[in-house]
TIDO-971831 format. One record per residue (C-alpha): residue number from 1; x, y, z. Coordinates in nm, 4 decimals, always signed. Example, Ala and Ser with C-alpha at 12.3 -4.5 7.8 and 13.67 -1.06 7.14 Angstrom:
// TIDO-971831
<atom num="1" x="+1.2300" y="-0.4500" z="+0.7800"/>
<atom num="2" x="+1.3670" y="-0.1060" z="+0.7140"/>
***
This chain:
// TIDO-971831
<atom num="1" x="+4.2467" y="-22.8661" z="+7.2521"/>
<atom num="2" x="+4.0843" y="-22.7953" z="+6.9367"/>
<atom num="3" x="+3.7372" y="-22.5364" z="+6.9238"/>
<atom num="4" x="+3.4469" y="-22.7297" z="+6.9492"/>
<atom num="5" x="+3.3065" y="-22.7038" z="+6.6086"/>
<atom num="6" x="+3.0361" y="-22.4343" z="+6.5420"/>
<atom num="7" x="+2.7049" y="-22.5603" z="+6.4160"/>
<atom num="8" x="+2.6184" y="-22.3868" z="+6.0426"/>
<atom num="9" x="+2.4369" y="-22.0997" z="+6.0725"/>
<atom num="10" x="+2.1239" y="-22.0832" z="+5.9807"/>
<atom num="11" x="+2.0038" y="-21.8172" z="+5.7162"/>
<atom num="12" x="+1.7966" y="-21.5464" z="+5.7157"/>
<atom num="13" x="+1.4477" y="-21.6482" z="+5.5059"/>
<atom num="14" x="+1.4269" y="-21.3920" z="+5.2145"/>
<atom num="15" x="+1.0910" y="-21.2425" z="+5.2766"/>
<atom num="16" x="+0.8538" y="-21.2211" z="+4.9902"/>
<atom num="17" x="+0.7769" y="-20.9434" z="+4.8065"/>
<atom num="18" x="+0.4738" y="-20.7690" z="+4.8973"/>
<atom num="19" x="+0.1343" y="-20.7954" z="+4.7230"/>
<atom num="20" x="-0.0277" y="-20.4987" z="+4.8750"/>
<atom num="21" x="-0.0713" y="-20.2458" z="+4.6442"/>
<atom num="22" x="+0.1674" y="-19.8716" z="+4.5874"/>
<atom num="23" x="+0.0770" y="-19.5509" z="+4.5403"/>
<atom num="24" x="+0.3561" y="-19.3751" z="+4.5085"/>
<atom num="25" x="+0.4609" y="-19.2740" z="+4.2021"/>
<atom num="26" x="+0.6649" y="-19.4593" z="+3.9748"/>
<atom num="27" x="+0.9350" y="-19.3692" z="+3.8478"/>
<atom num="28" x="+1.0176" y="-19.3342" z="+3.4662"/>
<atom num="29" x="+1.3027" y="-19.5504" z="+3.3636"/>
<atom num="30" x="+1.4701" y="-19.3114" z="+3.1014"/>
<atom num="31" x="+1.4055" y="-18.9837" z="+3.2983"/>
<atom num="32" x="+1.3996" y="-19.1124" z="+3.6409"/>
<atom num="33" x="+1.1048" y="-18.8318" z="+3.6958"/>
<atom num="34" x="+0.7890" y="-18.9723" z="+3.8487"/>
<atom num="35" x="+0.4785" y="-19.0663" z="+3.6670"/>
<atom num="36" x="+0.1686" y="-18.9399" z="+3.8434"/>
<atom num="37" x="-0.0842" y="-19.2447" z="+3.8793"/>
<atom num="38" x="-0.3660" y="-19.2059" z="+3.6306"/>
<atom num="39" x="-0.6106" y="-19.2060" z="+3.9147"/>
<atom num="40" x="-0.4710" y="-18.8830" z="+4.0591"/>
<atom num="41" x="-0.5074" y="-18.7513" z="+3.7368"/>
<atom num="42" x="-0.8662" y="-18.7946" z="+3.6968"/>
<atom num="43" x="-0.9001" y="-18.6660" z="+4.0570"/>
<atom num="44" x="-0.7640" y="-18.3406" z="+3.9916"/>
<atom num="45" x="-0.9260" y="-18.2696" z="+3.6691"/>
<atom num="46" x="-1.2604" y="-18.4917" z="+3.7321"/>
<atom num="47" x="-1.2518" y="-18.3991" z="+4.0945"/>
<atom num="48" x="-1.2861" y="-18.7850" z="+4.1704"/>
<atom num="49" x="-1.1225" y="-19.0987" z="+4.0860"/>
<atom num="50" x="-1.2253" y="-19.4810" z="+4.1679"/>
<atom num="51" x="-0.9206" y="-19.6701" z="+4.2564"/>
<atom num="52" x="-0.9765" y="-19.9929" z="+4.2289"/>
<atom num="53" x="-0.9423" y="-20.3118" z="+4.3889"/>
<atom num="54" x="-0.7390" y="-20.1772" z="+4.6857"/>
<atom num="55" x="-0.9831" y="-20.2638" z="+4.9937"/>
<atom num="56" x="-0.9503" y="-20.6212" z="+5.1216"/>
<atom num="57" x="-1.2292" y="-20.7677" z="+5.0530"/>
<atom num="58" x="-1.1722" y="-20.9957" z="+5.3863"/>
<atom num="59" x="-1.2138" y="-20.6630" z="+5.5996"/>
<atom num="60" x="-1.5469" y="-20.5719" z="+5.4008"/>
<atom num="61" x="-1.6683" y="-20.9433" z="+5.4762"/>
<atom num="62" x="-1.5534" y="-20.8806" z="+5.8426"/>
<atom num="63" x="-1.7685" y="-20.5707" z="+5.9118"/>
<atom num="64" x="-2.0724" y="-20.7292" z="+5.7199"/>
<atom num="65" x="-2.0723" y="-21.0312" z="+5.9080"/>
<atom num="66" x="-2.0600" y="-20.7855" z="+6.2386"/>
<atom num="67" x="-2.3239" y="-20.5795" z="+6.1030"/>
<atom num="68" x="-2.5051" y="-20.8674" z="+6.0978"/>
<atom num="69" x="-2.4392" y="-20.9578" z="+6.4549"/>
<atom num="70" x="-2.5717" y="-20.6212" z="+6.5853"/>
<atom num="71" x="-2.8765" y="-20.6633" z="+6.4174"/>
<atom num="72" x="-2.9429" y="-21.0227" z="+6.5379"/>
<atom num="73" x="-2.8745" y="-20.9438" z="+6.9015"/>
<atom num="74" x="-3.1590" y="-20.7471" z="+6.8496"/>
<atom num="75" x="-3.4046" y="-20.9447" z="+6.7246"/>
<atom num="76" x="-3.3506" y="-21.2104" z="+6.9525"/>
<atom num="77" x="-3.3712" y="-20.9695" z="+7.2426"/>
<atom num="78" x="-3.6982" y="-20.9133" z="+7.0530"/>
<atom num="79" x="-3.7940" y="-21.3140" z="+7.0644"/>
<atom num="80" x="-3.7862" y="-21.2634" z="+6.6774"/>
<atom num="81" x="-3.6455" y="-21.5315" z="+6.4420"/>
<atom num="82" x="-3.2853" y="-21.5164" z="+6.3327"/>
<atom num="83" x="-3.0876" y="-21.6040" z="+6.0649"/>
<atom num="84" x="-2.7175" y="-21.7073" z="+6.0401"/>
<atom num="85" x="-2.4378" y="-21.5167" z="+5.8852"/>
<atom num="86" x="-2.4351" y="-21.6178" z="+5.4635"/>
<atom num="87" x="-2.4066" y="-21.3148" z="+5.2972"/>
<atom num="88" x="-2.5592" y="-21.0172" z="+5.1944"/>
<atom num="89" x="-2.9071" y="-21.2347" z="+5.1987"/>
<atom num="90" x="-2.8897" y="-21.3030" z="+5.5392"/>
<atom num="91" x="-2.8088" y="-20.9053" z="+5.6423"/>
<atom num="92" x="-3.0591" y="-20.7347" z="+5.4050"/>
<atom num="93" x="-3.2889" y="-21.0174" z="+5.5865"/>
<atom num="94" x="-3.1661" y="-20.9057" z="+5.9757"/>
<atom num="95" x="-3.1679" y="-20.5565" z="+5.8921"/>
<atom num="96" x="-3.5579" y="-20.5592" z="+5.7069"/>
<atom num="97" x="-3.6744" y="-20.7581" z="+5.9966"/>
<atom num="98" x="-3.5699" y="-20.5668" z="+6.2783"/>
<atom num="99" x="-3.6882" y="-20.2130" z="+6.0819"/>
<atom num="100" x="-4.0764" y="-20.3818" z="+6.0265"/>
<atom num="101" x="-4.0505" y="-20.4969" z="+6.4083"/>
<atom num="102" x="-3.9232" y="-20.1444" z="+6.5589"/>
<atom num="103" x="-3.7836" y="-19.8669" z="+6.3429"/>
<atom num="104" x="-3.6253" y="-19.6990" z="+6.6821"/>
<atom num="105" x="-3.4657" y="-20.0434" z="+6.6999"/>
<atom num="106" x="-3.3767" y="-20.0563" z="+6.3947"/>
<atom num="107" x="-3.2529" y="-19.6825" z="+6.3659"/>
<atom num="108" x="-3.0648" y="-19.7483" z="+6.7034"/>
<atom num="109" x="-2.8872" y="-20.0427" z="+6.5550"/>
<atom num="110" x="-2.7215" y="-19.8992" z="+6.2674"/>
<atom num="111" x="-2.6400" y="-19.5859" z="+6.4539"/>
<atom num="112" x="-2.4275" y="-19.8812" z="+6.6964"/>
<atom num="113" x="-2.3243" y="-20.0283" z="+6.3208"/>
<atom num="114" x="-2.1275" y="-19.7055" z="+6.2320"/>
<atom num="115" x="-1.9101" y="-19.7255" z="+6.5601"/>
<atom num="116" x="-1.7643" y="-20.1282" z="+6.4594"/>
<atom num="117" x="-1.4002" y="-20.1229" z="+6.5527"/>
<atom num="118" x="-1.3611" y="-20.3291" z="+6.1861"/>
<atom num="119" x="-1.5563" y="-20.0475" z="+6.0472"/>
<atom num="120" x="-1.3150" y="-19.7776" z="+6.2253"/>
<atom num="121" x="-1.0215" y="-20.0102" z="+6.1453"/>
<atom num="122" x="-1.0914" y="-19.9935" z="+5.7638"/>
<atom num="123" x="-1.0667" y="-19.6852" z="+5.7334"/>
<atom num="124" x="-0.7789" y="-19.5112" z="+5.8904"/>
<atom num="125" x="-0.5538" y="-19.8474" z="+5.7702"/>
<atom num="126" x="-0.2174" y="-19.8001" z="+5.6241"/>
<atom num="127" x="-0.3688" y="-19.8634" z="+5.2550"/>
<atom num="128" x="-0.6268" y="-19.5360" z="+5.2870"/>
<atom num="129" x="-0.3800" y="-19.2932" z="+5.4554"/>
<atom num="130" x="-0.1611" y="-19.3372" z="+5.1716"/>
<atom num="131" x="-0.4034" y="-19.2741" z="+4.9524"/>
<atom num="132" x="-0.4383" y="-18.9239" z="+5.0788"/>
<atom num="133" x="-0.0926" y="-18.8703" z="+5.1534"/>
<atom num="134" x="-0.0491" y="-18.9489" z="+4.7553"/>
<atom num="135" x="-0.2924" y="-18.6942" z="+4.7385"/>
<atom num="136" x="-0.0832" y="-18.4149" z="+4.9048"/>
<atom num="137" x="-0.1670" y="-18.4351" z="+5.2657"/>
<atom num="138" x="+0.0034" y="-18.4221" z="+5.5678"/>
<atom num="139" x="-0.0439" y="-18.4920" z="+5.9211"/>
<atom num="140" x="-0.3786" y="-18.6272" z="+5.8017"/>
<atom num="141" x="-0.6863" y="-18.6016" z="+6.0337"/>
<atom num="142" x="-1.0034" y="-18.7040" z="+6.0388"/>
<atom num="143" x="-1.3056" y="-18.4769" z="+6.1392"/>
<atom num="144" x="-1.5855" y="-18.6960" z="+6.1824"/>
<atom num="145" x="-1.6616" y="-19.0750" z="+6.2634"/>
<atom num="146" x="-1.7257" y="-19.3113" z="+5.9693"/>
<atom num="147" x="-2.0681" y="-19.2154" z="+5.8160"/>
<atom num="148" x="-2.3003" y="-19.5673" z="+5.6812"/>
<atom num="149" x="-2.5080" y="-19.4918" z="+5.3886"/>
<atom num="150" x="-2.8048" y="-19.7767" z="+5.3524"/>
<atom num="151" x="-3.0103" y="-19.7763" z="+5.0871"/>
<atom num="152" x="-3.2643" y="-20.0832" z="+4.9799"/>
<atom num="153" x="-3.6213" y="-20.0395" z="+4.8561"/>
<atom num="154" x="-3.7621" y="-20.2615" z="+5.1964"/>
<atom num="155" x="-3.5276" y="-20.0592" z="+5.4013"/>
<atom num="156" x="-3.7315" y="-19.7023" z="+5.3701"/>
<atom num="157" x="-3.7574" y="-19.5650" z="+5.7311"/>
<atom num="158" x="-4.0881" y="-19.3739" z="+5.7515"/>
<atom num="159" x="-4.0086" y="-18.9690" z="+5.7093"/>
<atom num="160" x="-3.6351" y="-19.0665" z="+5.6951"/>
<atom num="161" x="-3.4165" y="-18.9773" z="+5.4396"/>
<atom num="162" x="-3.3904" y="-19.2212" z="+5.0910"/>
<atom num="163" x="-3.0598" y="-19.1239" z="+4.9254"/>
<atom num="164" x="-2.8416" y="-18.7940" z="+5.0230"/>
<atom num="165" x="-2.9781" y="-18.4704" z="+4.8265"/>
<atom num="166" x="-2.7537" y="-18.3179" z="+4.5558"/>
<atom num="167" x="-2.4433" y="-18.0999" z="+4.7932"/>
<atom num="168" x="-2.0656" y="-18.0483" z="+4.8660"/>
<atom num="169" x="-1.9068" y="-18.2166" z="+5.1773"/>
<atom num="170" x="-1.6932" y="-17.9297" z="+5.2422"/>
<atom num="171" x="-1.9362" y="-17.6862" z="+5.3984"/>
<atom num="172" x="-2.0724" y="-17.9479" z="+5.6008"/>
<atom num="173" x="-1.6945" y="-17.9233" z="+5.7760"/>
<atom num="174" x="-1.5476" y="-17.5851" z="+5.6646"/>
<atom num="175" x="-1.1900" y="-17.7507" z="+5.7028"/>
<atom num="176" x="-0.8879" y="-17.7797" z="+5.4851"/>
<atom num="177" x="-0.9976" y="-17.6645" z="+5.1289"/>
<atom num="178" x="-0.7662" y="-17.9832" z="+4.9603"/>
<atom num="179" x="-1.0340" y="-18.2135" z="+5.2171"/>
<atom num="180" x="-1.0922" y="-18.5904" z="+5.0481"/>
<atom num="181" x="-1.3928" y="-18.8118" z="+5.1101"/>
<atom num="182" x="-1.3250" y="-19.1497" z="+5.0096"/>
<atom num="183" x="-1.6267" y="-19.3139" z="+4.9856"/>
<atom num="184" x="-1.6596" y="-19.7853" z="+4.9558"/>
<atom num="185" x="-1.9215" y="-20.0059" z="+4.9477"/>
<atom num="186" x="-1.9306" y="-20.3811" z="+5.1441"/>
<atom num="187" x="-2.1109" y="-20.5266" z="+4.8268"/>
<atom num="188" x="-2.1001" y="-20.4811" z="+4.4548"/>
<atom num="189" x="-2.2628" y="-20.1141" z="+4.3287"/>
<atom num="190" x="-2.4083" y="-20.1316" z="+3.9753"/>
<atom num="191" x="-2.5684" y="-19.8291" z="+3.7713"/>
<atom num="192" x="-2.8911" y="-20.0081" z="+3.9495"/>
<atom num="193" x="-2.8001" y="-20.0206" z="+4.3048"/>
<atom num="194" x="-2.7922" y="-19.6736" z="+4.3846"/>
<atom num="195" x="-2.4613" y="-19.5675" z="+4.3038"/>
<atom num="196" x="-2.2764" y="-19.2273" z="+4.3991"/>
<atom num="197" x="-2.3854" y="-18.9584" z="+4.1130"/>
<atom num="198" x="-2.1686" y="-18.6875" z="+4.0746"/>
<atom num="199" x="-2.1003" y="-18.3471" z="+3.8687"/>
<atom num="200" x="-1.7497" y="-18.4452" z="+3.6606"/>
<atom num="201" x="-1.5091" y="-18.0946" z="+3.7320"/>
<atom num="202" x="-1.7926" y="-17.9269" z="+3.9438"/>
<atom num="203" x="-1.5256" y="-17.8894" z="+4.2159"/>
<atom num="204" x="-1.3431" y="-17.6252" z="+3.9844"/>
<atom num="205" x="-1.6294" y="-17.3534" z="+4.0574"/>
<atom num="206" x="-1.6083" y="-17.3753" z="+4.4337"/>
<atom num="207" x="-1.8811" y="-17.3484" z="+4.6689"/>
<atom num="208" x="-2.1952" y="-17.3897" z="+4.4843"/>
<atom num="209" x="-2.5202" y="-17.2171" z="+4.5934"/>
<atom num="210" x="-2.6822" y="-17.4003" z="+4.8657"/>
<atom num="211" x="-2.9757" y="-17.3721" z="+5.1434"/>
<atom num="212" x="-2.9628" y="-17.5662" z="+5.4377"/>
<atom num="213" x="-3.2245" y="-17.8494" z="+5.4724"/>
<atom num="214" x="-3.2465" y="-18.1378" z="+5.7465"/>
<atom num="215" x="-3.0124" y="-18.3684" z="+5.6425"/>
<atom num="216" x="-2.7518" y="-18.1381" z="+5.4280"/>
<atom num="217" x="-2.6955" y="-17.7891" z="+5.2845"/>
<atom num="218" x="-2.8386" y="-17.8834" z="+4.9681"/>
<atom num="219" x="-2.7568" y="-17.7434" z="+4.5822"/>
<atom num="220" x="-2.9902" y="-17.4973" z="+4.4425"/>
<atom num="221" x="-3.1155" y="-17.6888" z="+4.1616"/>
<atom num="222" x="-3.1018" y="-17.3971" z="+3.9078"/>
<atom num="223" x="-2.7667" y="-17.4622" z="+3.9256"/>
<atom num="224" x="-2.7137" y="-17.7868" z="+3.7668"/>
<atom num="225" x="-2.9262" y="-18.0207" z="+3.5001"/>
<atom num="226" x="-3.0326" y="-18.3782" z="+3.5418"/>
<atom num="227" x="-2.7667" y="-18.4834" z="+3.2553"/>
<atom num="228" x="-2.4942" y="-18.3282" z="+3.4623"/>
<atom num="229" x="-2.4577" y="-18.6288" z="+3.6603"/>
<atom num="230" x="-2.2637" y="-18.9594" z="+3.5899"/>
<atom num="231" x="-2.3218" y="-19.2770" z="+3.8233"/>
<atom num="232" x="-2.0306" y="-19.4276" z="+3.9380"/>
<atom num="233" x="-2.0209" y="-19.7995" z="+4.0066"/>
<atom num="234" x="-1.7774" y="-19.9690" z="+4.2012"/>
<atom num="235" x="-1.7020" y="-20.3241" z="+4.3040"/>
<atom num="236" x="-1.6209" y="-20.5037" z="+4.6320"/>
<atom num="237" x="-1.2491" y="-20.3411" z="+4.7064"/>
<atom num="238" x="-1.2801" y="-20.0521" z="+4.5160"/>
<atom num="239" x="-1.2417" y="-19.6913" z="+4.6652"/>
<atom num="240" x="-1.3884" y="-19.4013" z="+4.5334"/>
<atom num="241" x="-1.2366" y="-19.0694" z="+4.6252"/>
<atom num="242" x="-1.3189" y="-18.6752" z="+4.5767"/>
<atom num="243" x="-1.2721" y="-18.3737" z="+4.6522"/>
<atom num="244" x="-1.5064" y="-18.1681" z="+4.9175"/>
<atom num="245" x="-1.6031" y="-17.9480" z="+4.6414"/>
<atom num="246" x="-1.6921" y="-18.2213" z="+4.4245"/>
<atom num="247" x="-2.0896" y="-18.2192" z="+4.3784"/>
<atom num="248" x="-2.2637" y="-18.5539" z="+4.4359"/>
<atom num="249" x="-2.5788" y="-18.6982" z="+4.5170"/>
<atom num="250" x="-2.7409" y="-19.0861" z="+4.5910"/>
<atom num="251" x="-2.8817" y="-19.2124" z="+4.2572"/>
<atom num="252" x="-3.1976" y="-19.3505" z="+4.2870"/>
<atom num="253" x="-3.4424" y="-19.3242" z="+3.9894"/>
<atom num="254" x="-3.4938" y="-19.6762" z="+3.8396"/>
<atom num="255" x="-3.2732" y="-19.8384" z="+4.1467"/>
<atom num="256" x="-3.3487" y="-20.1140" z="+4.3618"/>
<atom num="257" x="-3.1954" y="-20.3841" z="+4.5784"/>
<atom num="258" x="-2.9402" y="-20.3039" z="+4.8530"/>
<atom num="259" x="-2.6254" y="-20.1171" z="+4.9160"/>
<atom num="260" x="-2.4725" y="-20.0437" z="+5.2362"/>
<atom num="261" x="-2.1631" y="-19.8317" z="+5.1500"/>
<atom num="262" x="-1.9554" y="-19.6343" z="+5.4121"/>
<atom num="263" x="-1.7593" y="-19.2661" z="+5.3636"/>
<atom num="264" x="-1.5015" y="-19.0903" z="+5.5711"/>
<atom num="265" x="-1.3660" y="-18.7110" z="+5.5326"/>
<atom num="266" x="-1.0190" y="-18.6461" z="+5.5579"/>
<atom num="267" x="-0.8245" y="-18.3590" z="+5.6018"/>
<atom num="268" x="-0.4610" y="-18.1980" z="+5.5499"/>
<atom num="269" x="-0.3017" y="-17.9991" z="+5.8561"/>
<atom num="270" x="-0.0659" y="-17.8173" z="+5.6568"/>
<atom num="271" x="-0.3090" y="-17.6602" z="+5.4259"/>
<atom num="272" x="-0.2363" y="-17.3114" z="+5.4557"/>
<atom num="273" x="-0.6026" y="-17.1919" z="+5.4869"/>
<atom num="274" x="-0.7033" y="-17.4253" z="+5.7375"/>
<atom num="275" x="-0.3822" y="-17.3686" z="+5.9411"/>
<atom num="276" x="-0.4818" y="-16.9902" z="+5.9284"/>
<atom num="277" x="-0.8169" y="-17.0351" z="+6.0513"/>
<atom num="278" x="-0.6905" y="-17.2752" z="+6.3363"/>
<atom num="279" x="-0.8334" y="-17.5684" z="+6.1721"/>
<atom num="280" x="-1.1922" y="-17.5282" z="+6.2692"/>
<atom num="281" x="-1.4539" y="-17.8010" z="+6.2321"/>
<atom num="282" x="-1.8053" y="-17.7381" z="+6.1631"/>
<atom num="283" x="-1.9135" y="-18.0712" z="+6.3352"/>
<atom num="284" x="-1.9293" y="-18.0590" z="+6.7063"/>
<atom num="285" x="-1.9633" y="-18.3519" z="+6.9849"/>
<atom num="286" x="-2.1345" y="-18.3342" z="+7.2867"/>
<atom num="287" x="-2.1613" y="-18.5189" z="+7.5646"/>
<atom num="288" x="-2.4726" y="-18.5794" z="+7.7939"/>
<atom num="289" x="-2.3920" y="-18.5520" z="+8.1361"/>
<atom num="290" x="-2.6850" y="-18.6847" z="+8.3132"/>
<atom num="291" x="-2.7647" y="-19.0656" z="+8.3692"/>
<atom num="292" x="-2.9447" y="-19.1893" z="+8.0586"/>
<atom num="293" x="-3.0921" y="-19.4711" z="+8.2478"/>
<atom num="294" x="-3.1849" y="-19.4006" z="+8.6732"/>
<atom num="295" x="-3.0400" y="-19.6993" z="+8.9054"/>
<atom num="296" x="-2.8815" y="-19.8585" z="+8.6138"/>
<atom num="297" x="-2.5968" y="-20.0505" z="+8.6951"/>
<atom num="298" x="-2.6965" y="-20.2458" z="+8.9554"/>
<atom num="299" x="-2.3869" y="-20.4035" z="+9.1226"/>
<atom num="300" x="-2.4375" y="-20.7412" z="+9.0440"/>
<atom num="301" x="-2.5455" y="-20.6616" z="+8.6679"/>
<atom num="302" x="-2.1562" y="-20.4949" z="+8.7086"/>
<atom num="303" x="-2.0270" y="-20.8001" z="+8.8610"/>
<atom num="304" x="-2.2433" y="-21.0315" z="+8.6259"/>
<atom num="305" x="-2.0771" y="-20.8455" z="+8.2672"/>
<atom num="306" x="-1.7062" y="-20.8177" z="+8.4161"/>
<atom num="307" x="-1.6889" y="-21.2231" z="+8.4998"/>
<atom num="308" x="-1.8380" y="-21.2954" z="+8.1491"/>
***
């Protein structure tokens, strides 16, 4: 008796090549030596370097649509009006609302803002670790949580802070001397919106003299001019890196509307100086032990949010 006959088998799809973006180097056809990206270039020499277009814009949408969502639960806990999720409109709205109603509130909210998983998942994704690891770094850690920077002219918090003083990052966590910030923002930044200024090459002098004030160890400023400083504007996927040495400030002379950008520090474990010194970290957490709120939960407010 014959073999039953085999059915044709079916091939393999070819899968298509990828469109996310490289950053390794490539390689020179005639030498076969690698070609440094420009962009790590200007981030040795400059001390920073805007990459561009490498964020998915999707993800920024993502967290600015749950932005939005934390500040609306608010409000309507409040019995204040609402608006739905259309933009950047409808956040600057949520967000100016809420601050004129209750600036704890308000404060409270962003604070919860900073902690989004989307917000936590942009920025230790595959993308921005291989940023840094083009950058040199190994084993790369990060020190602190993801900082939000809001700035808008109708979203001044009374004796807050309006824009981050002229400073380094590094001595704010005294870790690995290569350290990168990389620094995004969820909507466009023009010279206008108050943009990142920075010092081009200040990171080549090191640690520049500094006092330490409420929000930051901020730069004498005998040590630096107003002209020093170039604005840097970036668009909706762009990332702008540099160095913890790398002197920087908000820009906000002859700025207005809003921008709600986002930084996070991170750090190389095989630096030798910060291996030496047992990779220390200037920031510390603490935890408060005591119950924040007395006979809170109840059992059946337990019961009540586990069967939602």
């Amino acid at each position: 008796m014959s073999a039953p006959e085999q059915a044709p088998r079916a091939s393999l799809p070819v899968p298509a090549p990828s469109c996310a973006p490289s950053f390794d180097s490539p390689v020179e056809p005639s030498s076969g030596t690698p070609v440094e990206p420009s962009w790590r270039i200007e981030y040795r020499e400059r001390g920073y370097a805007v990459i561009r277009d490498v964020l998915p814009v999707a993800r920024l949408d993502r967290v600015a649509a749950e932005m939005h969502e934390v500040y609306t639960q608010q409000l309507r806990r409040l019995g204040l009006p609402v608006t739905t999720w259309r933009g950047q409109a409808s956040l600057l709205a949520a967000m100016a609302s809420l601050l004129e109603a209750d600036v704890e509130v308000y404060l409270a909210a962003t604070r919860h803002a900073a902690r989004l998983a989307s917000l936590q998942q942009l920025v230790v994704g595959d993308v921005v670790l291989d940023i840094a690891r083009t950058l040199g770094m190994s084993a790369v850690t990060v020190p602190t949580a993801p900082v939000l920077h809001v700035m808008g002219e109708c979203l001044k918090v009374p004796g807050g802070y309006h824009g981050v003083a002229t400073h380094q990052d590094w001595p704010v966590v005294q870790g690995a001397l290569d350290a990168v910030t990389m620094w995004f923002s969820l909507f466009e930044v023009t010279p206008t919106t108050y943009p990142l200024a920075v010092i081009p090459s200040s990171h080549r002098r090191g640690r520049w003299p500094s006092r330490i004030t409420e929000h930051t160890s901020e730069i004498d400023p005998a040590a630096y001019t107003e002209a020093d400083f170039v604005p840097v504007p970036v668009a909706r996927g762009d990332l702008l890196v540099f160095t913890g040495f790398t002197v920087h400030r908000t820009a906000v002379e002859g700025c207005a509307g809003l921008r709600i950008a986002a930084s996070m520090r991170y750090e190389n474990s095989a630096e030798p100086t910060f291996v030496r010194r047992l990779w220390p970290c200037a920031y510390q957490r603490s935890v408060r032990r005591e119950v924040l709120f007395p006979d809170f939960p109840s059992q059946d407010e337990v019961i009540r949010a586990l069967d939602t």
